[in-house]
C-alpha positions as a LaTeX table, in Angstrom:
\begin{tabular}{lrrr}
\hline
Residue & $x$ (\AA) & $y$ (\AA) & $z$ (\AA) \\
\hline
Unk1 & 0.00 & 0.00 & 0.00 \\
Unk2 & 1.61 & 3.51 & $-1.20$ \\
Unk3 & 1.70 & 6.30 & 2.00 \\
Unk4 & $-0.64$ & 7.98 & 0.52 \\
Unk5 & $-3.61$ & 5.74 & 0.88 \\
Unk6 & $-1.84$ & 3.91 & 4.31 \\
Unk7 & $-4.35$ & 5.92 & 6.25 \\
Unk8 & $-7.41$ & 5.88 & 4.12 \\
Unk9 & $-10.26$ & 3.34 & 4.69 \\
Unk10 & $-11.57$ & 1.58 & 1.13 \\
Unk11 & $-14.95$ & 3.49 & 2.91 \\
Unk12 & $-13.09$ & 6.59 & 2.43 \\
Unk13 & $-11.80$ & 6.57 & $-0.93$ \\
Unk14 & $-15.54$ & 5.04 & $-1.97$ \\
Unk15 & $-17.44$ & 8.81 & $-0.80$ \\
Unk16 & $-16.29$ & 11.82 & 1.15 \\
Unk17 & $-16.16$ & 12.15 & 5.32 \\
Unk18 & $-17.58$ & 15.42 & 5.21 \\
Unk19 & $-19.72$ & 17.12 & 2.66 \\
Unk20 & $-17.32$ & 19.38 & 0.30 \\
Unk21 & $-19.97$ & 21.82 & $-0.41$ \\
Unk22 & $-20.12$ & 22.39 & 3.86 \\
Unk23 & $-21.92$ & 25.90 & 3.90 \\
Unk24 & $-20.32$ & 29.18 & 6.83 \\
Unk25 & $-21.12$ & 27.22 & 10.20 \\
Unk26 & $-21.02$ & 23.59 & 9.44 \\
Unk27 & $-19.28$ & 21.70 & 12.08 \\
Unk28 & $-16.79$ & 18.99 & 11.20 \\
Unk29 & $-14.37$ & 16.76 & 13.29 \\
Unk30 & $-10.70$ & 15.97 & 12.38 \\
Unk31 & $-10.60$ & 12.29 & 11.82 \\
Unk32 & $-7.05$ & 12.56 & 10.08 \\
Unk33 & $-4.10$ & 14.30 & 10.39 \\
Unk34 & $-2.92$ & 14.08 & 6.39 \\
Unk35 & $-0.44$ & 11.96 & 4.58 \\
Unk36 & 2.17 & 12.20 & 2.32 \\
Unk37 & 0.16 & 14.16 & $-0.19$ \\
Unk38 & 1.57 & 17.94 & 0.83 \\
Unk39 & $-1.18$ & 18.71 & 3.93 \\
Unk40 & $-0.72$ & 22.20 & 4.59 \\
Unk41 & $-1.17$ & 23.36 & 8.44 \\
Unk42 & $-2.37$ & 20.14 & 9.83 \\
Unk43 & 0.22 & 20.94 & 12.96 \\
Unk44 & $-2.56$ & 23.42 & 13.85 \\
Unk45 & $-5.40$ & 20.57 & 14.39 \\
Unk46 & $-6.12$ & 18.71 & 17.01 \\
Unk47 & $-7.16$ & 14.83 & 16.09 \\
Unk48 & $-11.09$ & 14.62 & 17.50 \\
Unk49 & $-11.19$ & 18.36 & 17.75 \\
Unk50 & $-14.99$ & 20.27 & 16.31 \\
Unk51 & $-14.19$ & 23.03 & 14.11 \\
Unk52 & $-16.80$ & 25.63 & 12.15 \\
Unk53 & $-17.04$ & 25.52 & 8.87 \\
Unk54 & $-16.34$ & 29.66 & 7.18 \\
Unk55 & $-16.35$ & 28.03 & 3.83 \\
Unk56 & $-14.84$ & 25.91 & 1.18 \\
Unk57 & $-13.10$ & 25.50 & $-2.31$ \\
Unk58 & $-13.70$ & 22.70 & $-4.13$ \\
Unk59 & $-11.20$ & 22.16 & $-6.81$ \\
Unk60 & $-10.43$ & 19.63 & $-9.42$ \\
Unk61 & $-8.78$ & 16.78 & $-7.59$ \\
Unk62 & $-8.77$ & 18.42 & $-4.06$ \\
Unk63 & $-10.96$ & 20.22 & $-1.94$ \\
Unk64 & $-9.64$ & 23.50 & 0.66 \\
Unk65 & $-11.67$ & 23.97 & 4.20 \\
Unk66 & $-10.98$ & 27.03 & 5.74 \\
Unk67 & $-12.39$ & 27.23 & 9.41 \\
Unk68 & $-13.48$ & 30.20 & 11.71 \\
Unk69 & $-10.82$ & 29.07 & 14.27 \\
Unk70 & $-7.63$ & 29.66 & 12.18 \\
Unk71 & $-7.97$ & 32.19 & 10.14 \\
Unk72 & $-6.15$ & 32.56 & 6.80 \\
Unk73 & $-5.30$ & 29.09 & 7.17 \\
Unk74 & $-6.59$ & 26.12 & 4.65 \\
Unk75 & $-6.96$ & 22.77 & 5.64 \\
Unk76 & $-7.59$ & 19.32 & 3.00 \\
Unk77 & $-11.27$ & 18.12 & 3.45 \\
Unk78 & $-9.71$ & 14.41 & 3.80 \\
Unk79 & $-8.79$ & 15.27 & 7.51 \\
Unk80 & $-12.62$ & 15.65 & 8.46 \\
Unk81 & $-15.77$ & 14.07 & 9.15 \\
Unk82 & $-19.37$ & 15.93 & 8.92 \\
Unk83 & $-20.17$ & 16.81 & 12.64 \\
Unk84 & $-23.56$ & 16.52 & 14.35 \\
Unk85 & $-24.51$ & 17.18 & 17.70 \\
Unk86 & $-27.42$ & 15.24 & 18.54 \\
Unk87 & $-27.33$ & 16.04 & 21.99 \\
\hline
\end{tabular}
C-alpha cells in the first residue's frame, strides 16, 4: 500500500467524510491528520477536535476547508468528518 492511501479506509476513498460543499457554520471533526500528499497546516489541528465551517473550495482533484478558528489558514477536506450534535 503507497503512503498515501496507508491511512485511508476503502470506505473513504468510496465517498467523502464530510460534505465538500459544507456551507459558513457547518461543524466537522478531524478524523485525520494528512499523509504524504503535501497537507498544509495540519500541525494546527487537534485529532477529534470540532471546528466551524467559514467556507470551502472545491477544486479539481482536491478540496480546501478554511475554518473560523484559524484564520487565513486552509486545511484538506480528507482530515474531516461531517459533525452533528445530537445532543
Amino acid at each position: 500500500m503507497s503512503k498515501k492511501t496507508e491511512f485511508l479506509t476503502e470506505d473513504h476513498r468510496i465517498s467523502p467524510r464530510m460534505n465538500i460543499y459544507s456551507q459558513e457554520g457547518d461543524k466537522v471533526k478531524v478524523v485525520q491528520k494528512g499523509y504524504d500528499g503535501g497537507f498544509y497546516n495540519v500541525e494546527a489541528l487537534i485529532m477529534g477536535a470540532v471546528y466551524t465551517v467559514e467556507r470551502t473550495e472545491v477544486h479539481t482533484w482536491h478540496t480546501k476547508v478554511y475554518l473560523k478558528e484559524f484564520p487565513g489558514l486552509y486545511f484538506n477536506s480528507v482530515c474531516f468528518e461531517d459533525y452533528k450534535n445530537d445532543k
